[in-house]
DOKOL-209045 format. One record per residue (C-alpha): z, y, x. Coordinates in pm, 1 decimal. Each point is the difference from the previous one (the first is absolute). Layout:
BEGIN
        up     north      east
         Z         Y         X
...
END
This chain:
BEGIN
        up     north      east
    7502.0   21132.1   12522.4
    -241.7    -259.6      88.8
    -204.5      90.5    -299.9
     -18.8     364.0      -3.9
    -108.4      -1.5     381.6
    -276.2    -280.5     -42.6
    -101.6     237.7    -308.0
       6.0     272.8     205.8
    -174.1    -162.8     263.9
    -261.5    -146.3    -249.3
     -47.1     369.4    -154.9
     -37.3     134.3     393.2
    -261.7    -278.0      70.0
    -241.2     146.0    -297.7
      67.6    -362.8    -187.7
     143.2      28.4    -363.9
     394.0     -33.9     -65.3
     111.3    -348.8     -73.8
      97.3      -4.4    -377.9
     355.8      21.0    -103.3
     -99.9    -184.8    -372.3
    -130.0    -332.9     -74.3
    -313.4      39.2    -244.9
     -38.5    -198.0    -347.9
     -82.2    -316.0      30.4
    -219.7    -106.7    -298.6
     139.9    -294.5    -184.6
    -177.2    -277.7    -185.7
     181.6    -169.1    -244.7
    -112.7    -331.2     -91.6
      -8.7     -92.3    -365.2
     300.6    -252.4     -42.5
      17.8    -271.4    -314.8
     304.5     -67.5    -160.6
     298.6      45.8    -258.5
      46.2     354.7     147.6
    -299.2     131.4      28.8
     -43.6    -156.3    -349.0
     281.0     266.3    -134.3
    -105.8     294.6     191.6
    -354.8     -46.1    -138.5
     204.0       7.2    -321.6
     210.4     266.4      26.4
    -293.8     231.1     144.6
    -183.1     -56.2    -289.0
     269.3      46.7    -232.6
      78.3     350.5     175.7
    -344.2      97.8      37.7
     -69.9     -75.5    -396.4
     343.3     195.7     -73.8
    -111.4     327.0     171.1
    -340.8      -0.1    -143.7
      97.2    -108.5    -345.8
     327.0     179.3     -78.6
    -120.1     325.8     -67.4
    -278.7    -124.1    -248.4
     246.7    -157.5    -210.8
      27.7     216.2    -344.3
     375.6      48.9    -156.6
     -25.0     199.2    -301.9
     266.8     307.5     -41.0
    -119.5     181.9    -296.1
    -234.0     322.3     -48.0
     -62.9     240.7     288.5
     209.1    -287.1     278.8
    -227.3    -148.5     256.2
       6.7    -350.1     -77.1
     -29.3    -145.3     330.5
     307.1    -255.5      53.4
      44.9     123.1     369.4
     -13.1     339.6      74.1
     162.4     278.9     235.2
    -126.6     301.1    -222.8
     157.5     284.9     183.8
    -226.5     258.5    -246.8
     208.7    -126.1    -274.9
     306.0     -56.9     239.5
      57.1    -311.0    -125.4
     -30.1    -364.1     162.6
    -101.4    -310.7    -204.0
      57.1    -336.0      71.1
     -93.1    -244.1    -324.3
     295.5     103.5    -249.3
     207.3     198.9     258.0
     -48.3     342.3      33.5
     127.4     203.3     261.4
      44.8     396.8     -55.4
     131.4     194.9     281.6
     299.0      69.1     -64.8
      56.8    -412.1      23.4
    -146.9     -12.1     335.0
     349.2    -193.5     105.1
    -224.9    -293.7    -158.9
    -212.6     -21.5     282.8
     262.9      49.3     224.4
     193.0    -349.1    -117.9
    -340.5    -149.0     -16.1
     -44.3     108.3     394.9
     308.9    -116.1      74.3
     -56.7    -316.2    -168.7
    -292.2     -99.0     179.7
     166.2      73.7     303.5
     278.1    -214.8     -14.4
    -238.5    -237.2    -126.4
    -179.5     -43.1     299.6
     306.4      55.2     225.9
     102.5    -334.8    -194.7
    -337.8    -156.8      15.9
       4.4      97.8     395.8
     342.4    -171.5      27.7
     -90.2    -337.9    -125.4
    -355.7     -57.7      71.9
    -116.0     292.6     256.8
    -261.6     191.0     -20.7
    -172.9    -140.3    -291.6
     -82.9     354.0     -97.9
    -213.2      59.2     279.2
    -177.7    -382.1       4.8
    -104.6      16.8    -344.3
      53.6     323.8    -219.6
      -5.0     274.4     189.1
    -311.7     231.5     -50.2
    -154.5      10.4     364.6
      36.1    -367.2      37.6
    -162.0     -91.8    -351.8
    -307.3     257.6      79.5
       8.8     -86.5     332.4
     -38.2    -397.8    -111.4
    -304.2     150.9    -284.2
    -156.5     144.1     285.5
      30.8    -287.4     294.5
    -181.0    -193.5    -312.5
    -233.8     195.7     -49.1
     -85.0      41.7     386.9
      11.5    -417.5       4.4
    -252.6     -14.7    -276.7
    -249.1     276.6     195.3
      43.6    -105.2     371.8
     160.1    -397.1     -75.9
     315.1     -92.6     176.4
     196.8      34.3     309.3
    -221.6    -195.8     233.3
    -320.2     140.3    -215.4
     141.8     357.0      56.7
      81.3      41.5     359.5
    -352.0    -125.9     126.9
    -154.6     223.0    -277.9
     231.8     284.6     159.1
    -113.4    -118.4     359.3
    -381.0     -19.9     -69.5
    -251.9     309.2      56.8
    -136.8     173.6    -295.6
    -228.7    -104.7    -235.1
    -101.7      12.7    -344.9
     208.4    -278.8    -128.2
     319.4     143.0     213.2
     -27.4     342.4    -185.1
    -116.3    -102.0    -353.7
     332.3    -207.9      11.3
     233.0     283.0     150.3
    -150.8     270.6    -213.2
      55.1    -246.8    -310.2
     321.8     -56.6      60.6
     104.0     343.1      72.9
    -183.8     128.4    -311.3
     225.7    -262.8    -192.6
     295.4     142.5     167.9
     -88.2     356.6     -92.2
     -29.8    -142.1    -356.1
     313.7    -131.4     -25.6
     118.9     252.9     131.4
    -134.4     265.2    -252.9
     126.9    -209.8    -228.0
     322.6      -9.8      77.8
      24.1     335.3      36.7
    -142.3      78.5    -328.0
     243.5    -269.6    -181.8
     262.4     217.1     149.9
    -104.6     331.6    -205.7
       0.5    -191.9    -321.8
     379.0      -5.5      56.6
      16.3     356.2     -50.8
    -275.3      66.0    -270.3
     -58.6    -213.6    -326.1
    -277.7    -270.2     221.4
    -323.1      45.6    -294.6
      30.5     383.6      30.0
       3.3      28.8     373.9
    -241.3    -265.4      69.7
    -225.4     133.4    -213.7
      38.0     371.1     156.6
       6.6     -70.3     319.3
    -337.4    -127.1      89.8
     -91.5     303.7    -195.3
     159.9     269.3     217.0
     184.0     114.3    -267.8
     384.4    -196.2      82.6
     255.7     243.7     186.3
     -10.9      37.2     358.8
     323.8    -188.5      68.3
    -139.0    -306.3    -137.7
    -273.4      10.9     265.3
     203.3      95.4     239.1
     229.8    -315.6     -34.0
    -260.3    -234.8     -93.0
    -153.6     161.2     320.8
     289.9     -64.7     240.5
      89.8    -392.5    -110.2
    -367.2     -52.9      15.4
      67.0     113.7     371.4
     308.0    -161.2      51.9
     -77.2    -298.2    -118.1
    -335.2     -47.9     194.2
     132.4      37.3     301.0
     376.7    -133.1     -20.0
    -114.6    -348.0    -158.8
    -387.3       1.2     178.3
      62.9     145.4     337.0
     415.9      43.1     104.0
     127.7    -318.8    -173.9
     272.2    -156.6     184.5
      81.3     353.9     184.3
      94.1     111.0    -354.1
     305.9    -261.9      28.0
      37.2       2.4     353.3
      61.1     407.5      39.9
     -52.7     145.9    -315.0
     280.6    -172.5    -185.6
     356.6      28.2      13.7
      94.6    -299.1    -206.5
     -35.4    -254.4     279.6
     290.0     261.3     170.1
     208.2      -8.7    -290.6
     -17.4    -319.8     -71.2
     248.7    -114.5     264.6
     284.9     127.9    -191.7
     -55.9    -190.4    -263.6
     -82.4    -379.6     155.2
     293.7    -158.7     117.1
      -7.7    -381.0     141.4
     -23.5    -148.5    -335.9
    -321.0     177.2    -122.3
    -306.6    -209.0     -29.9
    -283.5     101.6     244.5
    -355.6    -142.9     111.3
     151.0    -231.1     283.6
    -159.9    -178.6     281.6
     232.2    -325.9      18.2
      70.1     -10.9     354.7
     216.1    -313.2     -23.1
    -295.8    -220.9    -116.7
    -228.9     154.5     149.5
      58.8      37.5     380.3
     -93.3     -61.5     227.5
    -344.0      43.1    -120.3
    -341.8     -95.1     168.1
    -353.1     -78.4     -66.9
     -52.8    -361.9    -196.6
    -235.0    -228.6     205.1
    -185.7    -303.2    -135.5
     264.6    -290.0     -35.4
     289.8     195.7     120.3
     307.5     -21.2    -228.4
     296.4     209.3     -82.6
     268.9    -166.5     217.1
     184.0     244.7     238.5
    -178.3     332.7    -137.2
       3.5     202.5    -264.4
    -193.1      26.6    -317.7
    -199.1     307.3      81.4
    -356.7     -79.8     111.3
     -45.7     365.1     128.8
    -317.9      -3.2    -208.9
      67.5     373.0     -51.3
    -136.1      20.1    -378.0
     312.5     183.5     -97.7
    -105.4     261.0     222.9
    -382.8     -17.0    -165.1
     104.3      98.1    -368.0
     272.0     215.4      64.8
    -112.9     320.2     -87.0
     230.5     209.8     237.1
    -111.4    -237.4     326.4
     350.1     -64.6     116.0
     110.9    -366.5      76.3
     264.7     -78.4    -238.1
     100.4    -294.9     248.2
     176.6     308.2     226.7
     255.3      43.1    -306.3
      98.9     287.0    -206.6
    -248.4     345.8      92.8
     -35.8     343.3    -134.5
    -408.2     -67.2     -83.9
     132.4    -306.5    -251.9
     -63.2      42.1    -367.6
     106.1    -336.9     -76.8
    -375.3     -85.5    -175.9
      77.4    -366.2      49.1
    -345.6     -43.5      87.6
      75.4    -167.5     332.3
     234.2    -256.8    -206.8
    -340.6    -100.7    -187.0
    -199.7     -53.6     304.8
     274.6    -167.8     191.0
      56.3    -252.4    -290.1
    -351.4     -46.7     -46.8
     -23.8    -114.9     415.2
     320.9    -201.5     -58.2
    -182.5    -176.4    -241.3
    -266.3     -47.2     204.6
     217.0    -202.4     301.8
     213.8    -165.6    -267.1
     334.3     183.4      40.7
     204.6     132.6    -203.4
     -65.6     373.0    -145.9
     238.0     266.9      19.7
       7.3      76.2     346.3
     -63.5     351.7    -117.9
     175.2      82.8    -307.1
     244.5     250.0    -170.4
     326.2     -97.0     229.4
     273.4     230.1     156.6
      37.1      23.0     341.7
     361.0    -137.4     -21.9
    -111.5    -325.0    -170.8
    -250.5     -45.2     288.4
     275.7      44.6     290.5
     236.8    -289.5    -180.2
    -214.3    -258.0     -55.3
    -128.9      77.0     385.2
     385.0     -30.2      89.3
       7.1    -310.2    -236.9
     160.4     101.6    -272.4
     -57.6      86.5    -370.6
    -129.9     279.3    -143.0
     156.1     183.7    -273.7
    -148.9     257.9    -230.6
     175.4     277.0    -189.7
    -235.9     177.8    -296.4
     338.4     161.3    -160.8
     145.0     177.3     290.4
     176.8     369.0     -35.9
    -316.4     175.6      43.7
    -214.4    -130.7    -210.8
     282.4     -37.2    -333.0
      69.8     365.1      88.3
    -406.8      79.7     -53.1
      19.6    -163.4    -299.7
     346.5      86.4    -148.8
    -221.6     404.6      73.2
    -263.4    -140.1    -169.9
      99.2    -120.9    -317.9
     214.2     330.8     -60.2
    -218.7     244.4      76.0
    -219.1    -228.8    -227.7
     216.1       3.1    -222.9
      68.9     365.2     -10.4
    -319.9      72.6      -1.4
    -111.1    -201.8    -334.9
     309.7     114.7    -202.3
     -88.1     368.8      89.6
    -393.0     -57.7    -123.6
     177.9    -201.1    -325.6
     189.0     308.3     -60.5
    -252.3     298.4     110.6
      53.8     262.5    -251.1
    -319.6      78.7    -177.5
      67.7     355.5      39.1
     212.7     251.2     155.3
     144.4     350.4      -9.3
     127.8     266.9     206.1
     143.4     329.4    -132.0
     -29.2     340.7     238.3
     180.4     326.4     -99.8
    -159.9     348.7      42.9
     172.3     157.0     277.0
    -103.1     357.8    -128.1
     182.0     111.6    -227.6
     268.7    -230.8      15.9
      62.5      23.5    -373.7
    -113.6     275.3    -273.2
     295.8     188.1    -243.9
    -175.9      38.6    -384.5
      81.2     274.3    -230.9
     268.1    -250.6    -182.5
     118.7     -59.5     288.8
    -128.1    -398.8      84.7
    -120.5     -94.0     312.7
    -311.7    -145.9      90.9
    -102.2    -211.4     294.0
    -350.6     -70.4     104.1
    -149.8    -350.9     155.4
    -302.3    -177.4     131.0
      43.0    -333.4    -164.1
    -236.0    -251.1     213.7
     -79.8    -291.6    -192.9
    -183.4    -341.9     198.6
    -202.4    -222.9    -268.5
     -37.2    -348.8     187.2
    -155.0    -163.1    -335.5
    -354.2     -62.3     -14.1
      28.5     174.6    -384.8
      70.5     315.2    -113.1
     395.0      26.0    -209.3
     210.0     194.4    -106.9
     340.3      85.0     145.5
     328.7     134.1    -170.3
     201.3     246.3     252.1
     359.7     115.4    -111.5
     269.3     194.5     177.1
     384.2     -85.7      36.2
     309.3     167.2     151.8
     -50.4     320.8    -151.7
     130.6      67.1    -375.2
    -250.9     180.2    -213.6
    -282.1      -3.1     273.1
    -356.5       3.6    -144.0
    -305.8    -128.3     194.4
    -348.7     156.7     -34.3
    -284.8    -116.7     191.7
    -240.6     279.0     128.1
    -425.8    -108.4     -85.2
      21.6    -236.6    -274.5
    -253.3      31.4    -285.5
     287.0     -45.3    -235.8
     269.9     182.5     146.9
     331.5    -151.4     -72.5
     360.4      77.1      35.3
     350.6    -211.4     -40.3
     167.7    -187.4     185.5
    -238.0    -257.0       8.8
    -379.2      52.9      89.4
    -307.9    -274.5     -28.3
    -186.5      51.3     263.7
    -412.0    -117.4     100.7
     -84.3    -178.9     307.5
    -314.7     -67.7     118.1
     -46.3    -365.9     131.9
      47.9     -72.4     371.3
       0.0     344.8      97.0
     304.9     279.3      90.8
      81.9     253.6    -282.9
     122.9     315.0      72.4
     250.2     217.9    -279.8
     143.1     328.9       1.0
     369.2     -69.2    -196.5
     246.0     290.9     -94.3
     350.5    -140.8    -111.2
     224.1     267.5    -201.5
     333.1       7.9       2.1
     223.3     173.9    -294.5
     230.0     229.9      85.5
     332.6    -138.1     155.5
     252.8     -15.3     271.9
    -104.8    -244.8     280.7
     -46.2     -43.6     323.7
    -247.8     165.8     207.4
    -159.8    -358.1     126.9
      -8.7    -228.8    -315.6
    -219.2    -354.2      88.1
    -240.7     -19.5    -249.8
    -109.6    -339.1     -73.5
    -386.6     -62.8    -129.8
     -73.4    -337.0    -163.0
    -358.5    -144.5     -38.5
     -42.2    -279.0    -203.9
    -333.7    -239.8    -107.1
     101.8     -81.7    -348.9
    -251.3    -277.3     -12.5
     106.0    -170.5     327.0
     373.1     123.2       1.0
     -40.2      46.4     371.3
     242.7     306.2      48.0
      49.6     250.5     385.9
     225.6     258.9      44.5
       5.6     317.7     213.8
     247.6     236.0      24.9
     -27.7     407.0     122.2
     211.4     321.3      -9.7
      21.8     229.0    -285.7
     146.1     321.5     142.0
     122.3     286.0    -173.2
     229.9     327.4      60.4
     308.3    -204.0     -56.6
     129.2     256.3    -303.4
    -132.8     -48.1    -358.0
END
């Protein structure tokens, strides 16, 4: 009530509202030295040189295949992946695959936190490319917030225009890696700055360009803080055993600034120096424990070992802990650790069988399939002598990168002859070779006749096609339908 009438009030007096939001306050990380940031300078280069490499890696197929070794082609509804290839009808694939990388990082989550976001995730890694490439232009923390604070000049703007040019750059090129994903890379690179690529690749290379200019240069730690729902979700699957980013209270407290030729009796380790605070990237204080804004970087663990150093203690006072550990050894006891713990055996019990699953069913992927539809009108056709005849669409999937031939033959039905509709040597028996084109979907007209005879009106016809090179055999089975009288 208070604050609605002293808005009121302020509104009334002509003065503007008090605001009901706290603005963005811009943070400064400090570049930090150490084994961590050692391994996320690593692993962002070994991303970074992933997503613009892959999809100029050649994996040849065979004539008239793109041979790019990853590729989502959805114009020939197919999706590559070195010597796995993905046709849509197998789309269940990608499912396991999703469902493996899930469980993946629930496990990950449940043993060392949010590793994902502190070193592989994609808006930290750009968002580390770009704080590097602002440190290089404008220098670092200290450097950059009395840059920020001085007027304008010539130097002030040639390094904020360079850096933001940079950032558009990688930017555009990030977004144009991401089209080579979807068209073979030499052909659409070599199109595009023509005018002459299709207007979806622009469009996408168009949007990330966007997106990534202003969620790694401008929004940054917002992107975690708001935007993303893993730090939410993550607290279902931490328990008290989980290894997090911990501020060792135990040691540590109580803390205190360090003057000349004072010692360490009666207080705590922490010097209250506040460099874990200066290279964090999301500006929280990872001494107030466990916090939504943490992506467990480990950068404050670098630059509090580095000022532990420094006063000749110990290091660890940060350091990948669980908050349980930290509460017994304050109580005075000892600290136990559990890596194999229901959850995480259960993540990797899920793991290992859908893995499992997921490699026999590539091992044994068919290299082609059939499916066998019956015209619906007429059901069957009476001859002069009496037979009856039965018309098809025989559907035939070619997953080899060559061309073959195929033998098709019919069962269940004594005296039935097969002939296939369209070939250039018509044929007719019970067994038919058959043409198929390489990788591609072959279409047949088949009529089966039946002899005269008493039979059922539904008889299941069975039709048998057969690589006689490979051996590899499939089997459909459809209706042969007939008056019911001979």
């Amino acid at each position: 009530m208070n604050l609605i009438s002293n808005t009121a009030k302020s509104v009334n007096d002509g003065n503007k509202p008090p605001s009901l939001y706290e603005g963005r306050k811009q943070i400064y990380p400090k570049l930090a030295h150490g084994k961590f940031r050692m391994v996320k300078w690593i692993v962002m280069a070994c991303t970074l040189g992933v997503y613009y490499a892959l999809p100029w890696i050649r994996w040849p197929r065979g004539e008239g295949i793109p041979d790019q070794a990853v590729l989502a082609d959805f114009a020939g509804e197919k999706f590559y992946f070195f010597f796995i290839e993905i046709w849509p009808q197998e789309i269940y694939y990608l499912a396991g695959l999703l469902i493996l990388a899930a469980l993946g990082l629930f496990l990950v989550t449940s043993l060392i936190g949010r590793a994902w976001c502190g070193y592989t995730c994609p808006q930290t890694v750009w968002t580390d490319l770009y704080i590097w490439v602002e440190r290089a232009f404008e220098g670092d923390r200290a450097a950059r917030m009395r840059l920020d604070k001085a007027p304008w000049s010539l130097n002030k703007a040639a390094r904020k225009i360079g850096k933001h040019l940079v950032w558009l750059l990688i930017a555009f090129l990030t977004g144009g890696a991401l089209i080579l994903y979807w068209h073979d890379a030499p052909t659409i690179a070599r199109t595009f700055f023509k005018g002459e690529a299709p207007l979806t690749a622009y469009f996408f290379a168009g949007i990330l360009t966007f997106t990534t200019y202003f969620l790694a240069g401008w929004m940054r730690e917002q992107v975690c803080t708001y935007m993303c729902p893993w730090p939410r979700i993550q607290g279902a699957l931490t328990d008290d055993y989980a290894l997090n980013v911990t501020y060792r209270y135990d040691r540590g407290e109580p803390r205190g600034a360090l003057h000349k030729g004072q010692g360490f009796e009666d207080r705590g380790d922490c010097i209250d120096c506040k460099q874990c605070v200066q290279v964090c990237p999301m500006g929280i204080d990872i001494r107030d424990g466990a916090q939504l804004e943490c992506i467990h970087c480990a950068l404050c663990i670098d630059a509090c070992d580095d000022m532990m150093k420094r006063v000749d203690r110990p290091t660890g006072l940060i350091a990948y802990d669980t908050d349980l550990a930290v509460a017994t050894r304050a109580a005075g006891g000892k600290p136990t650790y559990k890596l194999l713990r229901a959850r995480t055996m259960l993540y990797a019990v899920l793991m290992i069988a859908i893995s499992g699953l997921i490699l026999v069913g590539l091992a044994e992927k068919p290299t082609f399939q059939v499916s066998v539809l019956k015209d619906r009108s007429p059901p069957f056709v009476q001859l002069a002598d009496g037979s009856v005849r039965n018309g098809y669409t025989l559907k035939l999937v070619n997953k080899a990168t060559t061309a073959r031939n195929a033998e098709i033959s019919i069962s269940g039905l004594e005296g039935a002859q097969l002939q296939i509709i369209g070939l250039s040597k018509p044929e007719t028996g019970s067994e038919v070779q058959l043409p198929l084109e390489q990788y591609g979907v072959d279409r047949f007209r088949m009529l089966v006749t039946a002899p005269p005879a008493e039979r059922p009106h539904r008889t299941s016809l069975v039709i048998t096609i057969r690589d006689p090179e490979t051996g590899e055999t499939h089997t459909s089975t459809a209706a042969f339908v007939t008056a019911g009288a001979k």
